[in-house]
N, C-alpha and C positions, 0 to 999 in steps of 0.2 A: 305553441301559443299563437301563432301567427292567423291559423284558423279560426282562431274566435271572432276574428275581428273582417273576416273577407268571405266570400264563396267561390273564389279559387285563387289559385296561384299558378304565375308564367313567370318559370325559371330558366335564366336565357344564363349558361356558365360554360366554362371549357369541360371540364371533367365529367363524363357522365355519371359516375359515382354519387355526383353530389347532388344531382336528379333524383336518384335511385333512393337516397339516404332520406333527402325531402319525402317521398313519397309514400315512402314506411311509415311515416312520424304525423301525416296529417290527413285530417277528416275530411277535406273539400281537396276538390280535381288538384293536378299537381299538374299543368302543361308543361311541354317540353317546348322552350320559345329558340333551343337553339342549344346543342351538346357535341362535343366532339368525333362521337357517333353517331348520331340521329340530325336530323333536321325536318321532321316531320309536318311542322307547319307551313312549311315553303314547299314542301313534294304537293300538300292540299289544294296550296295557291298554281301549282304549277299544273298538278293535270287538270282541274280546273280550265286553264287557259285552254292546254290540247284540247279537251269536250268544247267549248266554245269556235274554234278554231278548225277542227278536224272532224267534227260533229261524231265523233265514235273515242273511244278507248279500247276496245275490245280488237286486239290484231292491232294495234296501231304501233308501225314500225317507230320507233325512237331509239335515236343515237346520245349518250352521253359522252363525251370526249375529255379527259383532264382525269384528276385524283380523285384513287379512290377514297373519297371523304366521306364526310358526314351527307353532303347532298347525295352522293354514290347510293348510298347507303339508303335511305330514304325513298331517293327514285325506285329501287329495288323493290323493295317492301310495298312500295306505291304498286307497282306491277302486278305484284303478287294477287291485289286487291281489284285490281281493274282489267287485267288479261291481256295488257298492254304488252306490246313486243320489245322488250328494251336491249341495245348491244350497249354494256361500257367498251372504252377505250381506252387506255393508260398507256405509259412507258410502261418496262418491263422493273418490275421492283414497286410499283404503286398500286397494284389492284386492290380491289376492297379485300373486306374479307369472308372468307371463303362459306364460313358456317352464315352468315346473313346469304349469301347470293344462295347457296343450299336451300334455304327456308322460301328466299321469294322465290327462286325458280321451281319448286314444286307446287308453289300458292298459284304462281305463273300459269304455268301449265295446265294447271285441274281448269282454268279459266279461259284455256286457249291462247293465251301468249307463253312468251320464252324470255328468260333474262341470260344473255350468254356476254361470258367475259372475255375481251382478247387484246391485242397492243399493235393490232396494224390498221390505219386509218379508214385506208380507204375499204375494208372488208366492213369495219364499223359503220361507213357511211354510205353506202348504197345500197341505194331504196327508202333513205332512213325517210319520214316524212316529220319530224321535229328533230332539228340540230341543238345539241343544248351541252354547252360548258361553262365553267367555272372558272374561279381567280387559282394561279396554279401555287402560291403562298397563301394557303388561309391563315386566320387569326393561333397566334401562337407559332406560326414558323416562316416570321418576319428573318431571322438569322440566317435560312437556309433560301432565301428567296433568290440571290445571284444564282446557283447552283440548280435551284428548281428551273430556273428560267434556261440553260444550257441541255437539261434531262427532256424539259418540255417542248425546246423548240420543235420538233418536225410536229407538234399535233393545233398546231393556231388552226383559228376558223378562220380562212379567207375565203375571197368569192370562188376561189378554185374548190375547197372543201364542199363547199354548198355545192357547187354544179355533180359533185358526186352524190348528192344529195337525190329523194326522187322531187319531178314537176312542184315545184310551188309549196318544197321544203319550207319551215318555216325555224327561227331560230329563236331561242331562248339563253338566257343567263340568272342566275338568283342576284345581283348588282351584288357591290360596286362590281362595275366590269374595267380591269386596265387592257384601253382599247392599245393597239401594237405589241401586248404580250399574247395572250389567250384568244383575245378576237381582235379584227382589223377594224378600225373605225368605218368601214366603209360596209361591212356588215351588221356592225351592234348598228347601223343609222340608216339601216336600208328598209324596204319593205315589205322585204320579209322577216324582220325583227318585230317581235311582241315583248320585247323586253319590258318596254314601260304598264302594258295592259299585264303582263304578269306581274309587276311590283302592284299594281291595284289592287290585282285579286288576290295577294297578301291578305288586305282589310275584310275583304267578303267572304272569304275564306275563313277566318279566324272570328268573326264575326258568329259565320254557322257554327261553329265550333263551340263558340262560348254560348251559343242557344240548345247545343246538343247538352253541354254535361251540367248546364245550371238553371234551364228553365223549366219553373213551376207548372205540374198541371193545374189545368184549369177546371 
């Protein structure tokens, strides 16, 4: 019913299931504004930034550091499509999973980049030329957040991370960012953070997005 009345729909829910279920059932686009697995509009915004910033995608070394989540996830798939070089980085017991990194890493590769998974920092982070993590308690595992925060400590982004970074590394977050867990305040406020220029191009991003699957030809 909900069709009748809009030309799409941005469904932002935990379950991705209930994405899926939407998008069987309706006649206009069905975006993913945000799913437990996916996070596809924030991968848009975010390479995005990298081409603005790195003036290429294609071979561009990128380090993701923290859980394999929904951003994880995302970033991957992003790869796939742009030939970007992507390492994740996890503790041992959080990697994505395994059949998404399969598909982008072979999208990857026909493109000239590589998505390789591993759990030691500093192999993730040199050469990297975009540093980019995450909150290490997302939405929904508010309970296990002391616990995540003791699994996660050896992977924070400090300025010593960066320096294994390559020349004029630049660093990225999807916000909120808690500065003294994941990153130091003295890197989300440095100048190598584009954190706030990628929360912009959020809107430009999604902007294009809503002109790709709902504007009229003319």
């Amino acid at each position: 019913c909900l069709a009748r009345w809009v030309d799409g729909i941005m469904v932002r829910t935990f379950s991705h299931k209930i994405l899926q279920e939407m998008a069987d059932h309706s006649d206009v686009p069905v975006i993913n504004g945000l799913t437990d697995l996916y996070h596809p509009c924030q991968a848009l915004a975010d390479y995005l930034t990298m081409r603005e910033k790195k003036e290429r995608l294609v071979r561009l070394p990128v380090t993701y550091i923290g859980d394999g989540n929904n951003v994880a996830h995302s970033l991957a798939l992003g790869a796939s499509l742009s030939g970007a070089r992507l390492r994740i980085v996890t503790p041992p017991g959080f990697e994505p999973r395994k059949e998404i990194i399969e598909t982008a890493r072979e999208g990857a590769r026909s493109r000239g980049g590589d998505v390789e998974v591993g759990t030691d920092l500093a192999w993730g982070l040199k050469g990297a030329e975009v540093v980019y993590t995450d909150v290490w308690a997302s939405m929904g595992q508010e309970e296990e957040a002391a616990a995540r925060r003791k699994r996660f400590s050896g992977y924070q982004i400090d300025a010593a991370a960066m320096r294994l970074g390559a020349p004029g590394a630049i660093f990225m977050h999807c916000l909120p960012a808690h500065r003294g867990d994941e990153v130091t305040a003295g890197v989300a406020d440095s100048g190598a953070s584009v954190i706030f220029r990628q929360a912009e191009n959020r809107l430009h991003a999604q902007k294009a997005l809503l002109h790709h699957l709902m504007a009229k030809p003319v």
